[in-house]
KEMAR-794953 format. One line per field, with one value per residue: z, y, x of N, C-alpha, C in turn. Coordinates in steps of 0.001 Angstrom, whole numbers, plus 500000, padded with zeros to 6 digits. Atoms other than C-alpha are relative to their C-alpha. Example, Ala and Ser with C-alpha at 12.3 -4.5 7.8 and 13.67 -1.06 7.14 Angstrom:
<rs>
nw = c(500000:499940)
nv = c(498810:498810)
nu = c(500890:499180)
caw = c(507800:507140)
cav = c(495500:498940)
cau = c(512300:513670)
cw = c(500000:500730)
cv = c(501200:501090)
cu = c(500900:499230)
</rs>
This chain:
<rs>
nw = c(501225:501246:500420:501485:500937:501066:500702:500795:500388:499248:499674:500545:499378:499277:498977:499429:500963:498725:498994:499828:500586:498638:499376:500716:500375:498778:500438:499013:500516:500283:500171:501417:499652:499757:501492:499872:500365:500727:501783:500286:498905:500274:499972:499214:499621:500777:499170:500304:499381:499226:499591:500185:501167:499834:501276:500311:500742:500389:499552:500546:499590:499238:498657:500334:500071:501200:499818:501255:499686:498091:499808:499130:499164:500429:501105:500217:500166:500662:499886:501083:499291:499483:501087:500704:498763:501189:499209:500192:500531:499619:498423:499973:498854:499650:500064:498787:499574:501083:499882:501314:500202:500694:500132:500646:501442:500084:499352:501136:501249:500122:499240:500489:501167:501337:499549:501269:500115:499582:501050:501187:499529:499625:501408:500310:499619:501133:500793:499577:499708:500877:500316:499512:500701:500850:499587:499776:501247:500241:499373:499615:501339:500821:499551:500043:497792:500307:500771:499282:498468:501036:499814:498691:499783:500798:499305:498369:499087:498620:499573:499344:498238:499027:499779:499896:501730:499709:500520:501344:500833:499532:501257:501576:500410:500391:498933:499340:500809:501011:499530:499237:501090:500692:499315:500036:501344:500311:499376:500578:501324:500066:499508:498919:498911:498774:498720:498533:499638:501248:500594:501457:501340:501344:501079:501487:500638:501782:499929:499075:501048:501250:499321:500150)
nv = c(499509:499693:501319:500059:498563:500557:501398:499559:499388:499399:499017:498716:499963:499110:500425:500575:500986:500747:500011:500973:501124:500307:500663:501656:500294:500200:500318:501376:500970:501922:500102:500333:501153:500424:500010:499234:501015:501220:500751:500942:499503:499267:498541:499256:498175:498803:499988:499054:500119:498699:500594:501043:500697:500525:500717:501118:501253:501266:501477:501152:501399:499859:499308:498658:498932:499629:498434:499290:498787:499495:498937:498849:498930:498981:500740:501118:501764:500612:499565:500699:500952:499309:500077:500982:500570:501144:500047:499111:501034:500618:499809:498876:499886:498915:499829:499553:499011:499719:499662:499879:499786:501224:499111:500833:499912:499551:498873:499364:500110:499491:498889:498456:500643:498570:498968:500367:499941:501441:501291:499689:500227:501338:500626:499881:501277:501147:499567:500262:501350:501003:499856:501367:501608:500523:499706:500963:500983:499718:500198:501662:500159:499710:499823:500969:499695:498980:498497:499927:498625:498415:499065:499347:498793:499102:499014:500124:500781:499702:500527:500582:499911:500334:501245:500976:500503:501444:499328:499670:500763:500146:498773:500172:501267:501003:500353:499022:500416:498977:498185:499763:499836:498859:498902:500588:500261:498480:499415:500670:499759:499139:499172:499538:500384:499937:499842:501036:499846:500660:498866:500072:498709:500193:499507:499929:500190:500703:501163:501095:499949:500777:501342:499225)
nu = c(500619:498512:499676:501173:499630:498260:500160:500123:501576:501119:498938:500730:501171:499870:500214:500970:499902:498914:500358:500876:498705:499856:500958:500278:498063:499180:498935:499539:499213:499417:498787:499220:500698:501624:500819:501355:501370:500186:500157:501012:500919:501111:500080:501264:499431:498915:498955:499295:499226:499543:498618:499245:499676:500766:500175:501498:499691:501505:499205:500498:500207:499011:499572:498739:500697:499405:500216:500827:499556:499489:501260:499562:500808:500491:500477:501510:499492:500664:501362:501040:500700:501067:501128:500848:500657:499593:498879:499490:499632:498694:500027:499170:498895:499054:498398:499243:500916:500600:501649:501564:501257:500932:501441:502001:500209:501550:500523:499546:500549:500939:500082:498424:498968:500865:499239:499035:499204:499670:500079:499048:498739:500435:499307:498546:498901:500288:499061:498647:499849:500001:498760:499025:500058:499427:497909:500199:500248:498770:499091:499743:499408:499309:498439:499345:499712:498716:500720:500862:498900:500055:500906:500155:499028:500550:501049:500276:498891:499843:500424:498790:499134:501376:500830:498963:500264:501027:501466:500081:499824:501044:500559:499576:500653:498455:499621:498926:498771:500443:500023:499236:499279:500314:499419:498155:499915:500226:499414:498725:499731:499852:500862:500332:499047:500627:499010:500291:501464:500730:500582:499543:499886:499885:499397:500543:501566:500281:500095:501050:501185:500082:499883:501732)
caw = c(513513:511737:511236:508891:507570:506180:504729:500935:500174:503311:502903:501418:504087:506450:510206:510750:508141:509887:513080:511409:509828:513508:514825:512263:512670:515242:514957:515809:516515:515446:515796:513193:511989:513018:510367:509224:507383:505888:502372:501683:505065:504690:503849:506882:507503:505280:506385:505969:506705:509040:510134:509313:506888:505353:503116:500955:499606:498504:499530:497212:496906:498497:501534:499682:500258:496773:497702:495599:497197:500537:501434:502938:505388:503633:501265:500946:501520:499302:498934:495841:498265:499877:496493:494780:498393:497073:499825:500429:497811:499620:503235:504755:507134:509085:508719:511284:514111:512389:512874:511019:510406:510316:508988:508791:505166:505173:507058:504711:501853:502823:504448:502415:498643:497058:498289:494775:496075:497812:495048:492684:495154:495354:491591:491552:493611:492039:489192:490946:492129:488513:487935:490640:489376:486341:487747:489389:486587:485205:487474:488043:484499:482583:484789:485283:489628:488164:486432:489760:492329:489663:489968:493347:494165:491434:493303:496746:497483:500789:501678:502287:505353:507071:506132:506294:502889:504390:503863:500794:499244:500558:498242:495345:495535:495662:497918:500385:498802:495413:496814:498292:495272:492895:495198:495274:491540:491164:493760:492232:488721:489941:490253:493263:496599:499688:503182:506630:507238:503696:502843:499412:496850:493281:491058:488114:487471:483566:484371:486642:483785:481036:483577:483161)
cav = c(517192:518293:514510:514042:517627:516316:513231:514542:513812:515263:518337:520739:519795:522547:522366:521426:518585:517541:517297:515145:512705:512685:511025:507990:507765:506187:506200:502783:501536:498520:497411:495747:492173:492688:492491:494929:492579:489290:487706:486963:489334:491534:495525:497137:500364:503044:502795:505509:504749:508096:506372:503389:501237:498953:495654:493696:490366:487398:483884:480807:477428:476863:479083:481493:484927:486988:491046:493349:496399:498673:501385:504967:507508:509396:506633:504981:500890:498958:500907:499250:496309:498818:500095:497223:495685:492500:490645:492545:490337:490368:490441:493613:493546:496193:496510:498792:500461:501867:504233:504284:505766:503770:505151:503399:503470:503424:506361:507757:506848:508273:511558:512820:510900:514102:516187:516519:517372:513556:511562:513610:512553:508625:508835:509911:506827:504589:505518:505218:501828:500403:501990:499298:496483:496843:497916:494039:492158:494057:493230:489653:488852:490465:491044:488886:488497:490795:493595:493276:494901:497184:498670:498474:500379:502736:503978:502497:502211:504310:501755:499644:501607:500859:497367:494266:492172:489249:492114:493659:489914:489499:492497:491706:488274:486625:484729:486074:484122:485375:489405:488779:487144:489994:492774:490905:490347:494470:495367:493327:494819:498075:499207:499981:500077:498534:498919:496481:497529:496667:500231:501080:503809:504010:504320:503658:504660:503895:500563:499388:500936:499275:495879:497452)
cau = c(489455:493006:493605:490340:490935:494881:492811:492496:488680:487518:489999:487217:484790:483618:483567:480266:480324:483462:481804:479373:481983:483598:480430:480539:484819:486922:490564:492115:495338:497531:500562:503042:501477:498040:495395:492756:490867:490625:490729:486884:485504:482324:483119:481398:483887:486215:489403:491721:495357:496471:499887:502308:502478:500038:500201:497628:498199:496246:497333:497441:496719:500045:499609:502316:501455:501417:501905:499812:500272:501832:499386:501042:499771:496627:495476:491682:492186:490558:487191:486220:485156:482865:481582:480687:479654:481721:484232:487089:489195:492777:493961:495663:498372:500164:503746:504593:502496:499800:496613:493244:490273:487656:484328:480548:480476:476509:476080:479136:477247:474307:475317:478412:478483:476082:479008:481098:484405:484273:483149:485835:488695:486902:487484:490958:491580:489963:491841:495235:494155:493776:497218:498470:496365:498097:501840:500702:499857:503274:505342:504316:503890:505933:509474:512085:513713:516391:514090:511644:514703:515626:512757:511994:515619:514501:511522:511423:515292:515029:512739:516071:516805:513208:512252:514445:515053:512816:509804:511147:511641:508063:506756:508759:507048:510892:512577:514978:517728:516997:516665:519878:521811:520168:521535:525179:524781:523745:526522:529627:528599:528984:525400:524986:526678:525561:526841:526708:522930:522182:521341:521749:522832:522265:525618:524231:520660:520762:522070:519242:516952:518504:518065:514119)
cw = c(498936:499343:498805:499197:498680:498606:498462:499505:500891:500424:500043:500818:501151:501394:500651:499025:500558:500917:499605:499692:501140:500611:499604:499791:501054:499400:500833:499864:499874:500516:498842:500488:500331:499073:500086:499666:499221:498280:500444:501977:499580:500036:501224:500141:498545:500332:498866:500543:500174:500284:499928:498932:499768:498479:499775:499224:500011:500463:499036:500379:501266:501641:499781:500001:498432:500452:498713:500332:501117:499179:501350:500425:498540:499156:500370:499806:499586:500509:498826:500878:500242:498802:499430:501213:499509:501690:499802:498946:500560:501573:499777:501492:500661:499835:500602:500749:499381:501039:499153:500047:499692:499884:499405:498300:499638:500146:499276:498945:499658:500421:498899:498567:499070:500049:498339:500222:500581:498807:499067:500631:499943:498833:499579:500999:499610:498730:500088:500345:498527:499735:500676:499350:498644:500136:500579:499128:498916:500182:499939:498843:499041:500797:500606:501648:500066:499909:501389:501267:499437:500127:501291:500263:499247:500956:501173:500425:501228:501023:500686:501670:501265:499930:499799:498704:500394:499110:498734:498901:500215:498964:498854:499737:499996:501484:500649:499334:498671:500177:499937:498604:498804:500300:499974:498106:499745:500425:499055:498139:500430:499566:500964:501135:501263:501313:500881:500293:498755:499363:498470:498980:499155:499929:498919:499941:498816:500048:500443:499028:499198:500456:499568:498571)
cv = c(500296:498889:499985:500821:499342:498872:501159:499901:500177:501530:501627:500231:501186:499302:499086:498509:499110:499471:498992:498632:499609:498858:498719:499143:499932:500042:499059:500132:498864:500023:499008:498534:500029:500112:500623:498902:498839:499309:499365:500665:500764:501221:500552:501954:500067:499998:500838:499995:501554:499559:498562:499957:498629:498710:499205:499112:498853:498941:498817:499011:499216:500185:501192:501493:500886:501659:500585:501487:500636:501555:500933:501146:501147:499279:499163:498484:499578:500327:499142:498517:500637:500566:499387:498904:498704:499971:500503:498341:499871:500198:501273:499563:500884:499813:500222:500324:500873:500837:500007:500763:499356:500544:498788:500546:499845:500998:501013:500189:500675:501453:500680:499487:500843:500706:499693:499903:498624:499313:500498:499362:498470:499859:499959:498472:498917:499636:499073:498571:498711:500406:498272:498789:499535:500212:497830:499100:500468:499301:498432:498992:499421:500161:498758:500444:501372:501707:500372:500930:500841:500895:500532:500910:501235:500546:499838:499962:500752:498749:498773:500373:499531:498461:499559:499294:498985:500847:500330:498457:499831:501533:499846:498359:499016:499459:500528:499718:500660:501272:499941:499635:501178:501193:499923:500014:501825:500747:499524:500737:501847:501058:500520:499471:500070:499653:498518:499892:499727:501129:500194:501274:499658:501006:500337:499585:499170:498085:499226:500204:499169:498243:499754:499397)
cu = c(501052:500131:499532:500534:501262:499270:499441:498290:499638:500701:498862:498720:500057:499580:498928:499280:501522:499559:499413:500606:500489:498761:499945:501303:500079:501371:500773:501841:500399:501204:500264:499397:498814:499344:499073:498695:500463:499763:498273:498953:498978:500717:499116:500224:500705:500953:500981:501283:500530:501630:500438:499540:499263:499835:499090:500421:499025:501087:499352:499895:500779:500435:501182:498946:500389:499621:499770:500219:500391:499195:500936:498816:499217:499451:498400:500179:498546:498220:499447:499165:498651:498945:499367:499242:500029:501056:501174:501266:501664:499790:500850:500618:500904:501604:500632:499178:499455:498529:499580:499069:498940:498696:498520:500077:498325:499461:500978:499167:498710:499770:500847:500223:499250:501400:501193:501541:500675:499777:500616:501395:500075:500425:501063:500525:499697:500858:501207:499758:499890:501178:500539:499618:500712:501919:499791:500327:501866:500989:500287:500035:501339:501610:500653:500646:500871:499125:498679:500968:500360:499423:499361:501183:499549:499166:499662:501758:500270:499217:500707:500529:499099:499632:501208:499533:499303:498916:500749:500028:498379:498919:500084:499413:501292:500633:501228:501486:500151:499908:501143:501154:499904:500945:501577:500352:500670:501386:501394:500194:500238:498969:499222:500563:499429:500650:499678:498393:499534:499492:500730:500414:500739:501146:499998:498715:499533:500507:499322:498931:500241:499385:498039:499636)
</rs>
C-alpha cells in the first residue's frame, strides 16, 4: 500500500480507497529490453513506472528507432492513449530492470476520476507531457548533433555513469560515432573532462550553453 501511497495522484487517497485501487493494481516486473507496449497496441491498463527506467520511441520507415522520451520512477506512461482511447502511438521499452503498476483503467475511470485531487495531478501531467512533445519537436528540429549533447550533459550528465553511449546516442537520436566525436570535440576544447569509463564533468557550463 506505501508503494501506491509514494505514487503522487494517489498520495491524498485514504486507506480504504487505497484498498480499493489495490484490487484493480498488480505490480509487474521486467527486466532491461522487454517491452510494455507496442507502437499501434490497444490502451487496456495505467501504468505507473514504480522502479527503473523506461523508454518510448517511435520507429520509421527505415526501421530506425526515433527516442521521444525516458520515463523515471513515479511517472504516468503515456495515459493520453488511455484518455483519448486512441492506440498507444509509440512503443515503450525498459532500460533497466523495472517495476510497474499496472491499473484497469475502466474500473479507474469509473471508481476514482470524481475524486478531484486525481484528476488535478492527471492534469499536471498532461501538462508536463506537452512540455516534452515540444522539448521533442525542439530538439529534433531545431538543434544541431553538437547543441543536442550540450544539452543532454547539461541536464542528464550523471546519466553518463549509468547508461553506455550506444543508449545515450540512442536518446539523442545520433549515432554512436557522432556522440563519441562530439564528446572528443567538447573534451579537447576544454569543456569538459572525461575519464576511462567515459564519465564526465562539466568545466565549462557557459561554454556548453553558448554551444545551446
Amino acid at each position: 500500500m506505501d508503494r501506491i501511497r509514494n505514487v503522487s495522484c494517489f498520495s491524498k487517497l485514504n486507506d480504504e480507497q487505497l484498498e480499493k485501487l489495490k484490487k484493480i493494481s498488480v505490480i509487474k516486473k521486467y527486466k532491461a529490453k522487454e517491452i510494455l507496449f507496442y507502437e499501434g497496441d490497444e490502451p487496456i491498463y495505467l501504468y505507473v513506472l514504480l522502479q527503473g527506467t523506461l523508454k518510448v520511441y517511435k520507429t520509421n520507415h527505415k526501421g530506425q528507432q526515433i527516442f521521444l522520451h525516458q520515463f523515471y520512477p513515479g511517472g504516468l506512461v503515456a495515459e493520453l492513449a488511455n484518455f483519448e482511447n486512441i492506440p498507444y502511438p509509440a512503443t515503450a521499452e525498459f532500460m533497466s530492470d523495472s517495476e510497474v503498476l499496472r491499473i484497469d483503467y475502466k474500473a479507474l475511470e469509473h471508481d476514482f476520476f470524481k475524486n478531484p485531487d486525481i484528476s488535478f495531478e492527471i492534469i499536471k501531467s498532461l501538462i508536463a507531457k506537452h512540455k516534452i512533445l515540444i522539448d521533442v519537436i525542439q530538439k529534433e528540429v531545431i538543434l544541431t548533433a553538437d547543441a543536442k549533447v550540450a544539452k543532454f550533459i547539461l541536464e542528464n550528465g550523471e546519466l553518463f555513469k549509468t547508461l553506455k553511449n550506444t543508449q545515450v546516442a540512442s536518446i539523442l537520436n545520433l549515432t554512436p560515432e557522432t556522440l563519441s566525436r562530439t564528446l572528443s570535440k567538447f573534451k579537447s576544447s576544454g569543456f569538459i573532462e572525461l575519464d576511462d569509463k567515459h564519465h564526465i564533468r562539466v568545466l565549462e557550463p557557459q561554454k556548453l550553453e553558448d554551444v545551446l
